[in-house]
C-alpha positions as CSV (number, residue, x, y, z in Angstrom):
1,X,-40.8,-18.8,-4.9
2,X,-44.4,-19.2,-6.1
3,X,-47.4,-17.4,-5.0
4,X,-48.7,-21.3,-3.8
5,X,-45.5,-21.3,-1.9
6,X,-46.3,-18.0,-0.2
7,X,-49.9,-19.1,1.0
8,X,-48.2,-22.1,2.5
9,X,-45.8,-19.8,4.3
10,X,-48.3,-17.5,5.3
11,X,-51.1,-19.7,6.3
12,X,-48.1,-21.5,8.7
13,X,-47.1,-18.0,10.2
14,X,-51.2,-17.5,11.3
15,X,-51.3,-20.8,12.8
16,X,-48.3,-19.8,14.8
17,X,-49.5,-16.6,15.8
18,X,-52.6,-18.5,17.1
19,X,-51.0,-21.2,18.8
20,X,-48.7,-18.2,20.5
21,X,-51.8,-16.8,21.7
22,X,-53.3,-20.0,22.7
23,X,-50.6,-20.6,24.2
24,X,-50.2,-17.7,26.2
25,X,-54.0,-17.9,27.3
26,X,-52.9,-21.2,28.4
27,X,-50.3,-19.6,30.6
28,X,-52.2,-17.0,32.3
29,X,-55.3,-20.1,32.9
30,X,-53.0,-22.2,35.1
31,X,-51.5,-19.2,37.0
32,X,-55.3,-18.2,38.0
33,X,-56.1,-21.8,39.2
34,X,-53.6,-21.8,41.8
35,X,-55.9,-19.0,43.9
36,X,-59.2,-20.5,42.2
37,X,-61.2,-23.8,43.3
38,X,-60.9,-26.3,40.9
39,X,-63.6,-26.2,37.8
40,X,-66.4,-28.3,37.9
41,X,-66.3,-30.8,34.7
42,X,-68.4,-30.1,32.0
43,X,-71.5,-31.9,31.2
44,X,-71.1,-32.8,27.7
45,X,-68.1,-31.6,24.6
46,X,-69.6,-29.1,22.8
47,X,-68.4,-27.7,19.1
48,X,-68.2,-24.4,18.4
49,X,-68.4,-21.8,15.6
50,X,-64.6,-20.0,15.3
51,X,-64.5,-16.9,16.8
52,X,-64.3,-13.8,14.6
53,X,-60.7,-12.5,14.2
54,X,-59.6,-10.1,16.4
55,X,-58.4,-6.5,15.1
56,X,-54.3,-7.5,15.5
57,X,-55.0,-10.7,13.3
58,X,-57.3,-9.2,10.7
59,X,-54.6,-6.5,9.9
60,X,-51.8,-9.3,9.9
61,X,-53.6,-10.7,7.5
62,X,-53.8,-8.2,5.5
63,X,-50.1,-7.6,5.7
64,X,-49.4,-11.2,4.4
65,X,-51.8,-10.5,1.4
66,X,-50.0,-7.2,0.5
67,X,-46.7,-9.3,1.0
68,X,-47.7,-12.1,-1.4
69,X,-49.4,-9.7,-4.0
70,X,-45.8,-7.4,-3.9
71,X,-43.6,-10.2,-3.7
72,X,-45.6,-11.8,-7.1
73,X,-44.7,-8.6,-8.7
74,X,-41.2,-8.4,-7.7
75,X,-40.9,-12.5,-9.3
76,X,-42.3,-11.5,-12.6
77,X,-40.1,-8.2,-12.6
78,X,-37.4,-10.0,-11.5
79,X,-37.4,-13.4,-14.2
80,X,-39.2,-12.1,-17.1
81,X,-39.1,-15.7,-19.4
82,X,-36.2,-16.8,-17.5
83,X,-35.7,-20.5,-17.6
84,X,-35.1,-21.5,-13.4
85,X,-31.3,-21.8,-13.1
86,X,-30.8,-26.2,-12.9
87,X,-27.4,-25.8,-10.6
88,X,-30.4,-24.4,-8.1
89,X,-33.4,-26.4,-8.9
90,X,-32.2,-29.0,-6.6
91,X,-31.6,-26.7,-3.4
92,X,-33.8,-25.5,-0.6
93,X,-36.0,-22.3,-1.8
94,X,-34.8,-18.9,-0.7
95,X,-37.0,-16.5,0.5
96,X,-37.0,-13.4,-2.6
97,X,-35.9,-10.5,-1.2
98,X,-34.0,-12.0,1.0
99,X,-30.1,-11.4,1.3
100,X,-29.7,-15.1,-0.3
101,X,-31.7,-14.4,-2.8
102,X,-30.0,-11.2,-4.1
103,X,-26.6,-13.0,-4.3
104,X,-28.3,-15.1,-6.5
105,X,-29.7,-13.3,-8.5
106,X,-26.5,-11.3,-8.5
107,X,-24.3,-14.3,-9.5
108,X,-26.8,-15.1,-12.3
109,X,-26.7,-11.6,-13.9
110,X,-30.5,-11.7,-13.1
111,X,-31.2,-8.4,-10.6
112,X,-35.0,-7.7,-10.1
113,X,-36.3,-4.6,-8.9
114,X,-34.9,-3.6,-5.0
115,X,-37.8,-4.4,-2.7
116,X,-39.7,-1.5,-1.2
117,X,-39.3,-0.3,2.4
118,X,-42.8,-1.8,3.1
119,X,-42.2,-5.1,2.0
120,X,-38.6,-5.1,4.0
121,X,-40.8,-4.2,6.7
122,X,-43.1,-6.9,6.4
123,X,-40.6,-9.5,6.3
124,X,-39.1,-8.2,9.4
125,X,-42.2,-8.0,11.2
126,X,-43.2,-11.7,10.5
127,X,-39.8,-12.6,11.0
128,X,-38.7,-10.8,13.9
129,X,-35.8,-9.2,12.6
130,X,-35.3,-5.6,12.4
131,X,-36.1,-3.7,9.1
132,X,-33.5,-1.7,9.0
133,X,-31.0,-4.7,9.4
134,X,-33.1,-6.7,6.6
135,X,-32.7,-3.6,4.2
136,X,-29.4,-2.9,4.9
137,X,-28.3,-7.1,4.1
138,X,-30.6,-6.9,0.8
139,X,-29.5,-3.6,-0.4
140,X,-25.7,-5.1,0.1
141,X,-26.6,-7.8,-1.6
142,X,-28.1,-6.6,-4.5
143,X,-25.7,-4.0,-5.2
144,X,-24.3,-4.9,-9.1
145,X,-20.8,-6.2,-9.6
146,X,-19.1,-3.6,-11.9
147,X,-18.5,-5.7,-15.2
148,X,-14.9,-6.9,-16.2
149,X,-13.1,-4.8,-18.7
150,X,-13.9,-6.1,-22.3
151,X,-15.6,-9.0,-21.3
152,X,-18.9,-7.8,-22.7
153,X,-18.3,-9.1,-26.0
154,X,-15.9,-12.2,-27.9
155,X,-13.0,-10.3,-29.2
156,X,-10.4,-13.1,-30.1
157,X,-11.1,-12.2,-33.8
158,X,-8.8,-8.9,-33.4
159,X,-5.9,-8.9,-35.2
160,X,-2.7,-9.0,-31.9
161,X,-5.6,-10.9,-29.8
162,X,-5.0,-14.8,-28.8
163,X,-7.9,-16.8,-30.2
164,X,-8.3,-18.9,-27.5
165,X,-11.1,-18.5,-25.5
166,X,-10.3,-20.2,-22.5
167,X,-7.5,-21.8,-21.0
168,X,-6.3,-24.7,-21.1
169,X,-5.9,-24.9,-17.4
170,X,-6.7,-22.4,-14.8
171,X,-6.0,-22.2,-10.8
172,X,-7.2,-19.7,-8.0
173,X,-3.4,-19.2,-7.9
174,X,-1.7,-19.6,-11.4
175,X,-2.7,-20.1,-14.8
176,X,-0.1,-21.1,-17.2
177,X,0.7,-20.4,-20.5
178,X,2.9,-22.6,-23.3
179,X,3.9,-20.8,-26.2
180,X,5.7,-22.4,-29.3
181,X,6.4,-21.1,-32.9
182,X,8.1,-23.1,-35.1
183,X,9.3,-22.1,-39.0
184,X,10.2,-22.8,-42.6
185,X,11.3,-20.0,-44.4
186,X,12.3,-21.0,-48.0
187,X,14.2,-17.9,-50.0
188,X,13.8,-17.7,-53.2
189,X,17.0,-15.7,-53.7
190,X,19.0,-18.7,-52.1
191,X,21.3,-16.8,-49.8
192,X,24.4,-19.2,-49.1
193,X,24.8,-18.3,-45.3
194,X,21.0,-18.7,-45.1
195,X,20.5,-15.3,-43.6
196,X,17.5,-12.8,-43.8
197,X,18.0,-9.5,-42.8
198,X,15.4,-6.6,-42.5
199,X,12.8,-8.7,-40.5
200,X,12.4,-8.7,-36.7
201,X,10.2,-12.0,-36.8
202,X,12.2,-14.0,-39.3
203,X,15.8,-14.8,-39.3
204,X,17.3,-17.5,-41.2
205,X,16.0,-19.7,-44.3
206,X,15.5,-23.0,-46.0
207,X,15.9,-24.4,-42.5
208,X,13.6,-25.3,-39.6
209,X,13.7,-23.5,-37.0
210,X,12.5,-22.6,-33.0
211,X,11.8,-18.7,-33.5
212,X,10.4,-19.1,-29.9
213,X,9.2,-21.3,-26.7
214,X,7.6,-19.7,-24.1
215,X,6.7,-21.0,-20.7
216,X,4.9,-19.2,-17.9
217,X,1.8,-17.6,-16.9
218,X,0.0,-15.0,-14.9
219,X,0.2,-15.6,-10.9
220,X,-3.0,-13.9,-9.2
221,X,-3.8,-13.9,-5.5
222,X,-5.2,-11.6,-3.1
223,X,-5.1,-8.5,-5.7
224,X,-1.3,-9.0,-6.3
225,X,-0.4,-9.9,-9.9
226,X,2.9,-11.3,-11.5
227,X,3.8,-12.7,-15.3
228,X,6.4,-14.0,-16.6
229,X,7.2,-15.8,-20.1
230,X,10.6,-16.9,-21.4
231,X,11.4,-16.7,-24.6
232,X,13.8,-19.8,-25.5
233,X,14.9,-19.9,-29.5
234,X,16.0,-17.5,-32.0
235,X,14.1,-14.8,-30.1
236,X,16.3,-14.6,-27.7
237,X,19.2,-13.9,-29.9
238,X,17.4,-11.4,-32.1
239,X,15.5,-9.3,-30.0
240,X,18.4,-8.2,-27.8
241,X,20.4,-7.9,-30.3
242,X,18.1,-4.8,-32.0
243,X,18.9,-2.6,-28.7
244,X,21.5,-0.6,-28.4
245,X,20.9,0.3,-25.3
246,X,23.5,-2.9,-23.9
247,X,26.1,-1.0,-24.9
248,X,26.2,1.5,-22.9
249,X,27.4,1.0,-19.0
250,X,28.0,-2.5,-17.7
251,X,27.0,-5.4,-16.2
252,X,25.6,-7.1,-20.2
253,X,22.2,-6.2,-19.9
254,X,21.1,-8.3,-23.2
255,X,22.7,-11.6,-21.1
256,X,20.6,-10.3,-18.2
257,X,17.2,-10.6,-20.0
258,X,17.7,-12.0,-23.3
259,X,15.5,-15.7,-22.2
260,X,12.8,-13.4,-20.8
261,X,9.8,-11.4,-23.5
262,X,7.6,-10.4,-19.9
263,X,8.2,-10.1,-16.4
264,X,6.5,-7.8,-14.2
265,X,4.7,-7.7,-10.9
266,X,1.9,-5.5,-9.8
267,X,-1.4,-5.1,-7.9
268,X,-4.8,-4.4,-8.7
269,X,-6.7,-2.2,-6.6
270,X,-10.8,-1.9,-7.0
271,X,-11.5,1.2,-8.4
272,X,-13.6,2.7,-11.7
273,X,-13.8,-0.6,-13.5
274,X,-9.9,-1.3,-12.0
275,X,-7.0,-0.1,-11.7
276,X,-3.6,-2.1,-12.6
277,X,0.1,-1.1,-11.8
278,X,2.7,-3.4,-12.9
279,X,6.7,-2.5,-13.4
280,X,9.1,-4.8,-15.1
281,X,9.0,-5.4,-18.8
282,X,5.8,-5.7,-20.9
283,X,4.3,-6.0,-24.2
284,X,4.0,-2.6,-26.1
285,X,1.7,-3.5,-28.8
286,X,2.8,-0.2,-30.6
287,X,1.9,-1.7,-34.6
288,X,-1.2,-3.4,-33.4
289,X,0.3,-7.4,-34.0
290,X,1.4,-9.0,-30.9
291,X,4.9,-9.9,-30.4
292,X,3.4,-13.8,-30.3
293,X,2.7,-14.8,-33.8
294,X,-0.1,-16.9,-32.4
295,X,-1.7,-13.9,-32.3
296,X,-1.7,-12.0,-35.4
297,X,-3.4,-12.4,-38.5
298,X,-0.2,-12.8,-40.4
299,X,3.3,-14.2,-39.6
300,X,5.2,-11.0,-41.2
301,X,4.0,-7.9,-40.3
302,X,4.2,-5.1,-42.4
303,X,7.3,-2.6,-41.5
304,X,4.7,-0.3,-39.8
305,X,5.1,-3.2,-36.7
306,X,7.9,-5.0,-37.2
307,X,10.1,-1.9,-36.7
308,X,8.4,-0.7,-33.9
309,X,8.9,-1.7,-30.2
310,X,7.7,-5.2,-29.1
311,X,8.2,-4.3,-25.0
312,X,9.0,-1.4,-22.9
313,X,10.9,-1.8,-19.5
314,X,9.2,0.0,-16.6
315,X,6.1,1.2,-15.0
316,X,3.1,1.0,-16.6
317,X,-0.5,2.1,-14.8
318,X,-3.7,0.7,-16.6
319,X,-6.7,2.4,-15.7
320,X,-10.6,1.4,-16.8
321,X,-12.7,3.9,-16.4
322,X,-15.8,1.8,-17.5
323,X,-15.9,-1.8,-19.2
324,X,-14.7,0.1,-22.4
325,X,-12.0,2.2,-22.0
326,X,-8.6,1.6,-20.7
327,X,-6.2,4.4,-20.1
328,X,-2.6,3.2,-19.6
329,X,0.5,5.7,-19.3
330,X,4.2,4.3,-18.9
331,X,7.7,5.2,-17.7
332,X,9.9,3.4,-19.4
333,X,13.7,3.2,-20.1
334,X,13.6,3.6,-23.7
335,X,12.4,2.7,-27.3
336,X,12.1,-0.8,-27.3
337,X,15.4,-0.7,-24.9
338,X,16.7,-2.5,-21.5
339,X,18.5,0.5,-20.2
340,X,18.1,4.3,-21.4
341,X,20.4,5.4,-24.3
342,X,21.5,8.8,-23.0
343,X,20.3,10.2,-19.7
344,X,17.0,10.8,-20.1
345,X,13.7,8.1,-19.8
346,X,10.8,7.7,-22.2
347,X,7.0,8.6,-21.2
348,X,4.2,7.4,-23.7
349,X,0.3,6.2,-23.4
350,X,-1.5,3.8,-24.6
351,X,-5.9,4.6,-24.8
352,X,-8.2,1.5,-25.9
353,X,-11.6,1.9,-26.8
354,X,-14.3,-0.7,-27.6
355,X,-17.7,0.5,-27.6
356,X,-18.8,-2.5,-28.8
357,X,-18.1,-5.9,-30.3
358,X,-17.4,-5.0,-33.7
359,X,-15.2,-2.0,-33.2
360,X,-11.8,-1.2,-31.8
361,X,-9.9,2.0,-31.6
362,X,-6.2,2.1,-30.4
363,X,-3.5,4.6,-30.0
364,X,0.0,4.4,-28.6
365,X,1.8,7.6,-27.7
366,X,5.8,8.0,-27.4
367,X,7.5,11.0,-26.3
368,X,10.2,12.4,-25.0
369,X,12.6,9.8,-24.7
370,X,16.3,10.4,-26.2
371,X,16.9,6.6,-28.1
372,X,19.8,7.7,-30.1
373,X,23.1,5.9,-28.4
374,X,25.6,8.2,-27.2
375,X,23.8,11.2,-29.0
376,X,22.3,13.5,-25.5
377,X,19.4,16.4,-27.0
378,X,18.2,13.9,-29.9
379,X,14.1,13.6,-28.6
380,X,11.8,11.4,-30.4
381,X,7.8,11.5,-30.6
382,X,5.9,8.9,-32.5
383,X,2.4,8.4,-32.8
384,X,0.6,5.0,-33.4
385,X,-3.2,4.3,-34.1
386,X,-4.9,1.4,-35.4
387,X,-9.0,1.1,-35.8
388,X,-10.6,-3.2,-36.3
389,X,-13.8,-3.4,-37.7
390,X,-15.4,-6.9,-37.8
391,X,-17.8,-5.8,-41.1
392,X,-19.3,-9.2,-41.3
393,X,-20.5,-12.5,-38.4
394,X,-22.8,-14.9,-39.8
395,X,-22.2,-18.2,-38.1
396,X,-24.2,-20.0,-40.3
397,X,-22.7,-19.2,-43.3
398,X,-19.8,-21.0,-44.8
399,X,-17.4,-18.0,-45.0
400,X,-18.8,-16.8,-41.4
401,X,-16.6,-13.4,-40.4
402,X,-14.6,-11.0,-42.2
403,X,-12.3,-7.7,-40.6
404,X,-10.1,-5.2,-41.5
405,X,-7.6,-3.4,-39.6
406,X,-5.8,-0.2,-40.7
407,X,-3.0,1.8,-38.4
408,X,-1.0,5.0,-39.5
409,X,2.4,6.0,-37.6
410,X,3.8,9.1,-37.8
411,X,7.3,10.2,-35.9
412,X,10.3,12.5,-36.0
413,X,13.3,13.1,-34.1
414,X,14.9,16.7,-33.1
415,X,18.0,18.0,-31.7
416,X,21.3,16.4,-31.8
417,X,21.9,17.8,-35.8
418,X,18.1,16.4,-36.8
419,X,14.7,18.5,-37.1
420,X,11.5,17.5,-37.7
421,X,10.0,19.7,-39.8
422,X,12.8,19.5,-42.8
423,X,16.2,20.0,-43.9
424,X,17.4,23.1,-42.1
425,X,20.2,24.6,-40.6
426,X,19.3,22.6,-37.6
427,X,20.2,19.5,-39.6
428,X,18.3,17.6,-42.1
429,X,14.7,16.0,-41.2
430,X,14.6,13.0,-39.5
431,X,10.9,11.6,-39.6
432,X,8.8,8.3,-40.1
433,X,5.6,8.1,-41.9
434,X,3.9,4.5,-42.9
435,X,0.3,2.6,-42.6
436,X,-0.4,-1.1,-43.3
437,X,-4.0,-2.3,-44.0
438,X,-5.2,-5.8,-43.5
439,X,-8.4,-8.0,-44.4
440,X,-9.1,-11.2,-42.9
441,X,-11.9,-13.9,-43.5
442,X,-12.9,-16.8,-41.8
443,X,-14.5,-19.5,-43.2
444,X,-16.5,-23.2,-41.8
445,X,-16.8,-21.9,-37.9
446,X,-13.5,-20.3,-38.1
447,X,-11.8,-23.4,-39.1
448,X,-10.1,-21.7,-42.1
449,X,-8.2,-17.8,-42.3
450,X,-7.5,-16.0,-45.4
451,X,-5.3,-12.4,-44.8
452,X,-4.3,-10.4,-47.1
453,X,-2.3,-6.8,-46.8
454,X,0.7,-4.5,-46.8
455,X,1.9,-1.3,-46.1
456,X,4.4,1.0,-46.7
457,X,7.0,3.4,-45.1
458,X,9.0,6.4,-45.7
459,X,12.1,6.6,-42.9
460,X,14.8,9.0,-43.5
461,X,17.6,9.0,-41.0
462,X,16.7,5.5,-40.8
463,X,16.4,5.5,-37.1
464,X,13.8,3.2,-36.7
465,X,14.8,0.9,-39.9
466,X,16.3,-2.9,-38.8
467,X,20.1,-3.2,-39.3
468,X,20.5,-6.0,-41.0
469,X,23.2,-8.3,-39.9
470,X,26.0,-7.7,-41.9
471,X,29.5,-9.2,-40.4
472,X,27.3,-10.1,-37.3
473,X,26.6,-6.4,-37.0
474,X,24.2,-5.1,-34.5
475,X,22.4,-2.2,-33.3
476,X,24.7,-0.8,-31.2
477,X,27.7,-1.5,-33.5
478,X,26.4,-0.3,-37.0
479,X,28.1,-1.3,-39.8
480,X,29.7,1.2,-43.3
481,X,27.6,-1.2,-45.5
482,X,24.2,0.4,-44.5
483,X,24.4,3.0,-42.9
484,X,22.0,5.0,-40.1
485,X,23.0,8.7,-40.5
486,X,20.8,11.9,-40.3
487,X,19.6,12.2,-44.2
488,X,19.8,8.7,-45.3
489,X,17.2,7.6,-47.6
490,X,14.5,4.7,-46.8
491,X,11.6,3.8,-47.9
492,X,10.2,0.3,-48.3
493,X,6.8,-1.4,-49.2
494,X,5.8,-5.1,-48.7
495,X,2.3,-6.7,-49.5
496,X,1.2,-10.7,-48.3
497,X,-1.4,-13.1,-48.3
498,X,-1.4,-15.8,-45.7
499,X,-3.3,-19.1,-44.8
500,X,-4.3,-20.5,-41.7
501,X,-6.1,-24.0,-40.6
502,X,-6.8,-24.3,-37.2
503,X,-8.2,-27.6,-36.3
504,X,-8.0,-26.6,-32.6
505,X,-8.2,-23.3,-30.5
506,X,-4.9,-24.0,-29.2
507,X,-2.6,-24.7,-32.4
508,X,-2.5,-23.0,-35.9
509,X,-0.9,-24.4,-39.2
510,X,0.3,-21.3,-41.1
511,X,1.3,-21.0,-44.6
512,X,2.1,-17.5,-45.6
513,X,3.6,-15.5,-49.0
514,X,5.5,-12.5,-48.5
515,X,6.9,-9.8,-51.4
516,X,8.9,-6.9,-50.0
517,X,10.5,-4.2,-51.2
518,X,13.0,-1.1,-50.9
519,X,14.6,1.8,-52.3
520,X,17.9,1.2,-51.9
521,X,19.7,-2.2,-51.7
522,X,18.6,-3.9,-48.3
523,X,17.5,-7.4,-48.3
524,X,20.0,-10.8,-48.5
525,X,20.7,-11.4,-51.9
526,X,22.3,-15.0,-53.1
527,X,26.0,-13.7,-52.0
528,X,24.6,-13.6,-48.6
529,X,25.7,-11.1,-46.0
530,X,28.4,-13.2,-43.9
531,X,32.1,-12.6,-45.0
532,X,33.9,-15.8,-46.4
533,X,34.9,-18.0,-43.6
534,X,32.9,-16.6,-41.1
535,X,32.1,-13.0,-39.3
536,X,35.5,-11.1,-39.5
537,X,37.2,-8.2,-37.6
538,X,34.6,-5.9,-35.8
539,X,30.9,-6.3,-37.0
540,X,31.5,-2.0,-37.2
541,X,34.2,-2.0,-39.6
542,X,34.7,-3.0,-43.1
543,X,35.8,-6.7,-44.4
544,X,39.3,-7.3,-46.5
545,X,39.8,-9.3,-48.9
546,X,42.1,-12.4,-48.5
547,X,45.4,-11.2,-49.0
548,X,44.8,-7.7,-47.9
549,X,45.6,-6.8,-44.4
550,X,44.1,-3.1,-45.0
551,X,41.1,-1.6,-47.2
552,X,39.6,1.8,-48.1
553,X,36.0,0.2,-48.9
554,X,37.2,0.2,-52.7
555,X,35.9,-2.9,-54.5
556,X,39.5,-4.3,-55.0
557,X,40.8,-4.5,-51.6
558,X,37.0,-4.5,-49.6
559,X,34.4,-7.4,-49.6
560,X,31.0,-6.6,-50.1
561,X,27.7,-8.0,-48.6
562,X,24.9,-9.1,-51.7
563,X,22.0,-6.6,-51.1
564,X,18.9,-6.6,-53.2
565,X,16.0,-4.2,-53.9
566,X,13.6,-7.0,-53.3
567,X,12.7,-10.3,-51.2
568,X,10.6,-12.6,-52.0
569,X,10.3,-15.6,-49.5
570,X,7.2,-18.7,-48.4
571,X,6.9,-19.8,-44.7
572,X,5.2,-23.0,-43.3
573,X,4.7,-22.3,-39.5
574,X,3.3,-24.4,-37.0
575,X,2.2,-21.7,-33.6
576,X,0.8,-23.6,-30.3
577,X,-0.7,-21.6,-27.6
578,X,-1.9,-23.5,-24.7
């Protein structure tokens, strides 16, 4: 309100406090001329100087002044070459100071300075409302919202961060989500069964293909949270198929979820920053890229992600201590798992720290957990920790952003015939070691991507490397053509460069180039890995050759899957995210 605007409103509070006491002069005259003799009429209307103020009114006064001469203050403290809001020009003014007028300035992320108690005063003594109720409403009102976690800055340039920056569509109740990544893979070693082994984002080649639909949300309502997203497509063959944790007990747990990649349900409770506790299954993000391609800088990640886990099943609490930090331990069933493998649960932590818009530091934290199938006393640890900086935002500029992102894991197993530290008479090591190291640009208001990276790993015991899918072999089944056992050599390196157009915030056209490579023969060579006629026998146990009702794994009698050093392949995806 402006100081013209006060002297209105004060000179109208003066002219009622004289009409009260004219008024009640008024009062007290009639009562008297009931006893009294009527007045005799005067002889002629006479005008008459105003009568000086009495003490009560001159010191009134003076309050009003002090008011409009603090409250002028508080304005310009308040709105320093802040533009009035226009959603509020129209409305009736607000008294500053008021309880009204601290929402507002609340909702507007405009808080002046908290009146003083004399100026509360005041305003209750014009008003008639008592002070202390007056500064009890205004400091309530202009207490600060805490600020949401993250929100202080645009991060949909990190590298496992949707773009998009708002949705599509958006309730009190439900927002949904959409989800839909569709492929061309083309081989250039031409396997004949059109399989691609080694890869836990593609499967098959020179075909189109559905790796995944997803359809769901987030529900949100009174402080009690729910998400679910299915995961219809070639997702929800592969994924369950790279736990081995199905295999032990009953009931088919890899049936039971296999059309699900999240379900949980929780509840948020105001504290710190807040506080989140969810159980069901969620999103790991141990390797940085999302499980969503969508997401990620590249379609192939290096083997640093792609062998890592994608969910966990269980309890996780996240807790933000301020706006940059979020703190998030889990109880989970297992590595990447639907049940537990042996008999004892995983515990692991995930910390998140932005300072700011241009940096972000993540670790993930496993431990614990026995994830060896039927192998009791085999306890893994891993550790996982990625840093994003954005190095370069010029809007203006035709190539207008530019990132990196760099994670190192390291990881060993012990007990159950492995160590950690090295081949000893406890059994011979059993560790993982790798990085991967990506650079991004954007160019014409991030119209255009351009990524290019790698990374490498060194695996023995193979624990964590991706069977490939020999005879229709699996994780829990194994297979004698590539085996997992304490000692085995791995180690593997891969490098890509990948293009993006996105016309839209919501869909991406993807065109990506990918070389990887490996010690020992791994990847689907021309020969394919399927046995003639189709998946033979028990995907565990080696493959005769027609006219042979028993073999010894000899060349002769045993067919053999065509495994090469080296893969080379090109994808076309199309990734919509609504």
């Amino acid at each position: 309100m402006g100081i013209s605007k006060w002297k209105i409103l004060a000179s109208l509070m003066l002219v009622g406090v004289f009409c009260g006491s004219a008024v009640g002069t008024s009062v007290f005259a009639d009562d008297d001329a009931k006893s009294q003799p009527p007045a005799k009429p005067a002889a002629a209307a006479k005008f008459e100087a105003p009568a000086p103020l009495t003490e009560r009114e001159r010191q009134l006064l003076e309050r009003v002044e002090q008011l409009e001469k603090r409250m002028a203050e508080l304005e310009g403290k308040a709105q320093p070459g802040v533009a009035p809001d226009p959603a509020s020009s129209t409305s009736s003014p607000v008294l500053a100071g008021s309880p009204v007028a601290g929402a507002s300035a609340a909702a507007t992320g405009v808080v002046g300075e908290p009146a003083s108690s004399s100026a509360v005063a005041n305003v209750a003594s014009v008003s008639g409302v008592q002070p202390q109720a007056v500064e009890k409403s205004l400091a309530s009102a202009a207490k600060p919202q805490k600020a949401e976690p993250f929100a202080f800055a645009d991060f949909t340039w990190l590298n496992g961060n949707p773009r998009t920056k708002q949705p599509a569509m958006d309730t009190k109740f439900f927002t949904p989500e959409i989800r839909a990544d569709v492929d061309y893979v083309y081989d250039f070693a031409h396997p004949k069964d059109d399989t691609i082994g080694g890869s836990s984002e593609i499967f098959r080649s020179n075909e189109v293909h559905v790796t995944q639909l997803g359809v769901g949300g987030d529900f949100h309502y009174d402080n009690v949270r729910a998400r679910v997203m299915t995961q219809f497509g070639l997702y929800s063959e592969t994924t369950p198929r790279n736990d081995a944790s199905t295999a032990r007990g009953q009931w088919n747990l890899a049936d039971a979820y296999r059309y699900l990649s999240e379900a949980y349900g929780g509840y948020h409770f105001n504290a710190l920053h807040g506080v989140n506790v969810d159980a069901g299954i969620f999103m790991s993000y141990v390797g940085l890229f999302s499980y969503y391609q969508f997401d990620n800088w590249a379609y192939q990640p290096s083997y640093v992600s792609s062998n890592t886990p994608w969910f966990f099943n269980g309890v996780r609490v996240q807790i933000f201590p301020t706006e940059h930090l979020k703190i998030e331990p889990w109880f989970v069933n297992g590595w990447q798992s639907y049940g537990r493998f042996n008999n004892r649960p995983g515990f692991g932590m995930q910390i998140l720290w932005r300072p700011n818009g241009w940096l972000s530091i993540l670790g993930n934290q496993y431990m614990l957990g026995e994830d060896a199938l039927n192998t009791p006393g085999r306890v893994r640890y891993h550790t996982d920790d990625s840093i994003q900086i954005k190095y370069y935002d010029n809007p203006e500029r035709f190539l207008d952003k530019a990132a990196f992102s760099l994670t190192g894991d390291m990881g060993c197993e012990h007990g159950g015939g492995v160590s950690c530290a090295g081949n000893s008479a406890k059994g011979p090591k059993q560790s993982f070691l790798g990085y991967m190291l990506y650079n991004r640009l954007w160019f014409n208001n991030d119209k255009y991507g351009l990524t290019i990276g790698g990374g490498q790993i060194n695996n023995p015991g193979r624990y964590l490397v991706l069977l490939p899918p020999i005879n229709g072999a699996t994780a829990s089944s194994g297979t004698p053509y590539f085996t997992e056992n304490p000692g085995d050599p791995y180690k593997a390196w891969d490098v890509s460069g990948t293009f993006d157009w996105m016309p839209s915030q919501y869909i991406t056209f993807r065109w990506e180039y990918n070389h990887r490579a490996a010690n020992v023969p791994y990847f689907s060579g021309s020969g394919g890995v399927t046995p003639p006629g189709g998946n033979t026998s028990t995907p565990g146990g080696l493959v005769c050759l027609s006219g042979f009702t028993t073999c010894d794994g000899s060349p002769t009698n045993t067919w053999f899957p065509d495994l090469r050093k080296t893969e080379n392949r090109a994808t076309i995806a199309i990734l919509v995210k609504f």
